[in-house]
N, C-alpha and C positions, 0 to 999 in steps of 0.2 A: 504493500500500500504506500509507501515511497513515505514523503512527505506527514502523510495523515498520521503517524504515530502522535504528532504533538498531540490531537486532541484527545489522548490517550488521558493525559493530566485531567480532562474536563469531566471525566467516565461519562461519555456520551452513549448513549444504547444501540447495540449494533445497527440496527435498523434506522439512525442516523447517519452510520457513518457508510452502508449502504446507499444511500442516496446522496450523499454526497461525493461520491467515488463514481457513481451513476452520472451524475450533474456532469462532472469534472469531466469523463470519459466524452460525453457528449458535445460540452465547450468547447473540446481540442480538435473536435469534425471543426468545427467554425474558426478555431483558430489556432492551428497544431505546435504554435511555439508559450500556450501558454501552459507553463510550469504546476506542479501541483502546490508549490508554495507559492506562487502569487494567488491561484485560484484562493488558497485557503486562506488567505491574507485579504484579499479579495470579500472575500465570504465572511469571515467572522466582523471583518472592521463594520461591512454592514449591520451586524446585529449589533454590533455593540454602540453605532454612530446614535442611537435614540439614546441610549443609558449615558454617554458621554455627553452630548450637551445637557442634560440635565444635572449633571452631576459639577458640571464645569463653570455654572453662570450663577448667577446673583438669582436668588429668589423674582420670582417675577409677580410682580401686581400691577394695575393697574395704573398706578400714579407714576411708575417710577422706567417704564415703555414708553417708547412711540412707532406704531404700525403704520411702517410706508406699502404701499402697493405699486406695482406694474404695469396696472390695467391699460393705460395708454400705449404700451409697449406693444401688448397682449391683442389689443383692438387692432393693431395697423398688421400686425403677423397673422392675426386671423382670416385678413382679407375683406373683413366688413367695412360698411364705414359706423361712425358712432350712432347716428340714426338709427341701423339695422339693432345692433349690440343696445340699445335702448327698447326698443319694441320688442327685443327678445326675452329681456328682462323684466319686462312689464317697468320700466323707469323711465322718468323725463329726459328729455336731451339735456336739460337744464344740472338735472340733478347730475346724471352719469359725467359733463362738464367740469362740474363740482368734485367730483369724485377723483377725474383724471386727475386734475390741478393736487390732487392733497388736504383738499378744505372740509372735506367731512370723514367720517369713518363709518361704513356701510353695516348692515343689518348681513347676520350670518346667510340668513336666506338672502338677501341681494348678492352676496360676496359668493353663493353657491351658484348664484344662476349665472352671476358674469362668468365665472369658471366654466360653465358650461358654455355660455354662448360665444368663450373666445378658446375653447379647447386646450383648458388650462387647467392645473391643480389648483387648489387652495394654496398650497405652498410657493404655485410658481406665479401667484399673483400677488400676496401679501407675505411682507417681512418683517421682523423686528429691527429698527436703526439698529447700528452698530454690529452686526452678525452677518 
């Protein structure tokens, strides 16, 4: 199993490391110079990328944040124009204006629909300054 002994440490249950060796076997059809240690390096840093910024930032509240978003970026890559991305949303031209600039902070549900109506994540529209 080459490489995979480290997660030997982890006592992961066979039927992890099964599918993992499965995974790996099949990434190397797509791309045959990749290693079983980067695959695995690869692999874990993803699991562990949520536990790490949590683990790495200042408590988060309300007061002490500022959520920028993308949306305008998001609008002109999606192909629409704002008009379309507003009626999609059920939102004013006025308001989704407002939104692009920075001047408001949107409602989960409007910030769900824009993501849909410009073929984006939540994540790949809205950010925390500083990160």
């Amino acid at each position: 199993m080459g490489v995979f002994f480290v997660l030997d440490d982890l006592n992961l249950p066979s039927d992890v490391m099964e599918v993992l060796t499965a995974i790996h076997k099949k990434a190397r059809v797509l791309n045959p110079e990749l290693t079983e240690e980067l695959f695995l390096h690869q692999i874990i840093d993803d699991w562990l990328k949520p536990l790490r910024r949590t683990r790495n930032h200042r408590p988060i509240t309300k007061s002490n944040i500022v959520v920028k978003n993308r949306i305008k970026e998001a609008v002109k890559l999606s192909g629409k124009t704002q008009e379309q991305v507003a009626k999609e949303t059920g939102v004013s031209r006025s308001y989704l204006n407002q939104l692009l600039n920075g001047h408001y902070d949107t409602t989960i549900t409007t910030a769900m629909l824009m993501a849909r109506a410009t073929y984006c994540t939540l994540d790949e529209l809205f950010y925390i300054a500083g990160e």
